[in-house]
C-alpha positions in Angstrom: -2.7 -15.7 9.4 -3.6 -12.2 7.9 -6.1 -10.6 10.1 -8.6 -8.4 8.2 -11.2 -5.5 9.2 -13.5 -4.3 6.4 -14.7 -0.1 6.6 -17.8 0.0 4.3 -21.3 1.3 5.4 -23.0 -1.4 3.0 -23.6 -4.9 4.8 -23.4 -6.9 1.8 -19.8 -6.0 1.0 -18.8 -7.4 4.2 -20.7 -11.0 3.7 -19.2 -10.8 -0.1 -15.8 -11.0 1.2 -16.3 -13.0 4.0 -17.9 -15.6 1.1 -15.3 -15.2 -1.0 -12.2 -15.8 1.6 -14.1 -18.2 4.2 -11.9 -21.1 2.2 -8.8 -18.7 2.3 -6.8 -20.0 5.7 -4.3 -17.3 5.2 -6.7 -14.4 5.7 -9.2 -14.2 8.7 -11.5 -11.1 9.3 -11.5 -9.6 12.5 -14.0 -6.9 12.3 -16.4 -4.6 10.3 -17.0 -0.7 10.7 -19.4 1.4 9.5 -17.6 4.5 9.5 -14.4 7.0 10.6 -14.8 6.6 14.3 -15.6 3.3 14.5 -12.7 2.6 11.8 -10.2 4.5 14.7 -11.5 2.7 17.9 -11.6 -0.5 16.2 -7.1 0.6 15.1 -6.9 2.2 18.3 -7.7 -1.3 19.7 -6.2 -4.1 17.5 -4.4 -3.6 14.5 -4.9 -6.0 11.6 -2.4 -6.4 8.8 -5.1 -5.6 6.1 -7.6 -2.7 6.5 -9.9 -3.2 3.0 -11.7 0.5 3.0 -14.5 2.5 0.8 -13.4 5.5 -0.2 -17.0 7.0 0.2 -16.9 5.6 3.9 -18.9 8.3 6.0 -16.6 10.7 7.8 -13.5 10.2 5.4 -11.9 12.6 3.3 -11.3 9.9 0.3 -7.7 10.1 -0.9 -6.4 12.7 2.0 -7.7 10.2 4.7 -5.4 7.8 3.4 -2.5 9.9 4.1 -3.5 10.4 7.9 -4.2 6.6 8.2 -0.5 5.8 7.2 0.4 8.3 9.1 -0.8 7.0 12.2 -0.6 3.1 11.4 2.4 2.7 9.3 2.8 -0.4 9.5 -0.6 -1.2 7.9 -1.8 -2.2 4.7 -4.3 -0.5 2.9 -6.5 -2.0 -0.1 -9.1 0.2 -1.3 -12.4 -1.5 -2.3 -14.2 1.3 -4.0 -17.2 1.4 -6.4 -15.3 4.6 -7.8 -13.4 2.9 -11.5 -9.6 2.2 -10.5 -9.1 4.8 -13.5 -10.2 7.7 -11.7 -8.5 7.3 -8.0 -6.0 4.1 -8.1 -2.6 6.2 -8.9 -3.5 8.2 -6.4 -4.6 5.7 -3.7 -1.0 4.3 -4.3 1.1 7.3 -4.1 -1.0 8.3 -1.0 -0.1 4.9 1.3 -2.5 2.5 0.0 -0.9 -0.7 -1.3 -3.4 -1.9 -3.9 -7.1 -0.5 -5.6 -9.9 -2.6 -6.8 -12.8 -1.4 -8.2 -16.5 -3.2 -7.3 -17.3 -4.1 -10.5 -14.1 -7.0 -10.4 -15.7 -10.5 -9.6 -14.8 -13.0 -6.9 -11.5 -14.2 -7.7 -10.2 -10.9 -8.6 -10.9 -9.3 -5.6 -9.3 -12.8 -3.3 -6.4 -11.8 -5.5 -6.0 -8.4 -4.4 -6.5 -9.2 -1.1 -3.9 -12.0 -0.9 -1.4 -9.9 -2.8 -1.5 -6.2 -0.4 -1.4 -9.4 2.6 1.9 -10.7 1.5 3.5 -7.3 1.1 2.7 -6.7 -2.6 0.8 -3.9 -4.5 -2.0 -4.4 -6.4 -3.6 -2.7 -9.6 -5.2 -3.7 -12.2 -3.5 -4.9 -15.3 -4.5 -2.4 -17.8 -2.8 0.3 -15.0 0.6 -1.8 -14.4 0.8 -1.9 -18.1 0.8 1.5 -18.4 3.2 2.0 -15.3 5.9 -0.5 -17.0 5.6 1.1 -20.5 5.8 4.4 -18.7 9.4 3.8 -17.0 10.5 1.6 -19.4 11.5 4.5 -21.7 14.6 6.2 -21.8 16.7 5.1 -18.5 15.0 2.1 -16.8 14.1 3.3 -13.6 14.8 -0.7 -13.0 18.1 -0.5 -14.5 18.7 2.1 -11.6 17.0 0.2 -8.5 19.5 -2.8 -9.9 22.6 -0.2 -9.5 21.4 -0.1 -5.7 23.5 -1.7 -2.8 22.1 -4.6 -0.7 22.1 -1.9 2.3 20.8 1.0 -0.1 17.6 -1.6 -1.1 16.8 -2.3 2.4 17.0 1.4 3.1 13.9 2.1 0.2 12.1 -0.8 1.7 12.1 0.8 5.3 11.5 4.1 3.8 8.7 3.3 1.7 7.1 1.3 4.5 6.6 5.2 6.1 9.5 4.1 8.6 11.0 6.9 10.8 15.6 7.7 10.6 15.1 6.3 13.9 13.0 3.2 13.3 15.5 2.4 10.1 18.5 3.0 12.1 17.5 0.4 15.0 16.3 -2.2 12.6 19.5 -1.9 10.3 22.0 -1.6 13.6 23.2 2.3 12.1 23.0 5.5 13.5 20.4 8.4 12.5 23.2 10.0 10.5 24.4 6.8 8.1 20.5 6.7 7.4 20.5 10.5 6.4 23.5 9.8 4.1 21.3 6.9 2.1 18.6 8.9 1.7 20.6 11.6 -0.2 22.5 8.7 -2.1 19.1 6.9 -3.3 17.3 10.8 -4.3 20.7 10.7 -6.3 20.5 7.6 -7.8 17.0 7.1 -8.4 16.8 11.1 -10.1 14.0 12.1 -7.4 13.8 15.4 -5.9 12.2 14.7 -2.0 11.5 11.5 -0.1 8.0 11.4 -1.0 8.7 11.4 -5.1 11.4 8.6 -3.6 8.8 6.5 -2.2 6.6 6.9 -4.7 9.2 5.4 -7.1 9.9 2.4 -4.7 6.2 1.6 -5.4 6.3 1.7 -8.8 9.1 -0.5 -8.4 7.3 -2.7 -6.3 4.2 -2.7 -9.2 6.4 -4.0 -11.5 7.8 -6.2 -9.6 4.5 -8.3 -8.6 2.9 -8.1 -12.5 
């Protein structure tokens, strides 16, 4: 089961997607803020898998708050339900933690989608955007070509990494020391032509877009 709070100030968001997954038994809502603090002593408390969150939530800094939340709760997923146009804020949702963007205006079975999707580990954009994404590093040297080029060790590595996982958290969950994990970092900024850790896991993700479209 894939537990579920909702952070929107508008009550009818939260019965909309309690309508639209009631009939879902893979995802189950655990709770509903209204805003920042509430959103923190609700995490502080229990952690759900899937945090679905208003950009325009009071006491949020939009895109920046993202940043802190991953920050603080790695290990969960963000999916930003927003009645700003996926257009506008979506790229940068991504590249700052969030694992999928969805715009209000999508219906019903769109929005069940996403969810599902950033539940299972996936990120989510709308098609016209992962279109563009795969055209984009689909010219000259497939950025796929070089994730395939990757070792089974360097792949699990990225994963870890773009998951906002610590040298030390990577180290204990592979069975290596700090050091090994130092020395793939500096072999995938190599082979994946990125200049710093954060351009590297904002590559993983595009990698991850176009593996899930």
């Amino acid at each position: 089961m894939n537990t579920i709070v909702i952070a929107d100030y508008h009550p009818v968001v939260y019965e909309g997607i309690s309508c639209i997954i009631r009939m879902n038994p893979a995802l189950e809502i655990i709770g509903k803020v209204n805003n920042r603090k509430e959103l923190y002593d609700f995490l502080a408390k229990k952690l759900p898998q899937v945090l679905i969150i208003e950009l325009d939530l009071p006491g949020i800094n939009g895109i920046n708050a993202l940043r802190t939340l991953k920050d603080e709760f790695p290990a969960l997923k963000i999916l930003v339900f927003s009645s700003h146009a996926e257009e506008m804020y979506a790229l940068s949702a991504i590249k700052a933690g969030a694992a999928g963007y969805i715009s209000k205006n999508n219906g019903p079975k769109t929005l069940e989608s996403a969810i599902y999707q950033v539940a299972r580990g996936g990120i989510y954009l709308n098609k016209e955007i992962s279109d563009k994404l795969n055209s984009g590093i689909s010219k000259g040297q497939s950025v796929i070509a070089r994730y395939k080029k990757l070792s089974t060790r360097e792949a699990e590595v990225l994963s870890l990494i773009s998951a906002g996982e610590r040298n030390k958290d990577i180290a204990e969950a592979l069975d290596i020391n700090e050091k090994t994990v130092s020395t793939y970092k500096t072999r995938l900024l190599k082979k994946l032509n990125v200049d710093n850790v954060a351009d590297l896991i904002t590559r993983s993700r595009l990698l991850e877009i176009n593996s899930v479209t």
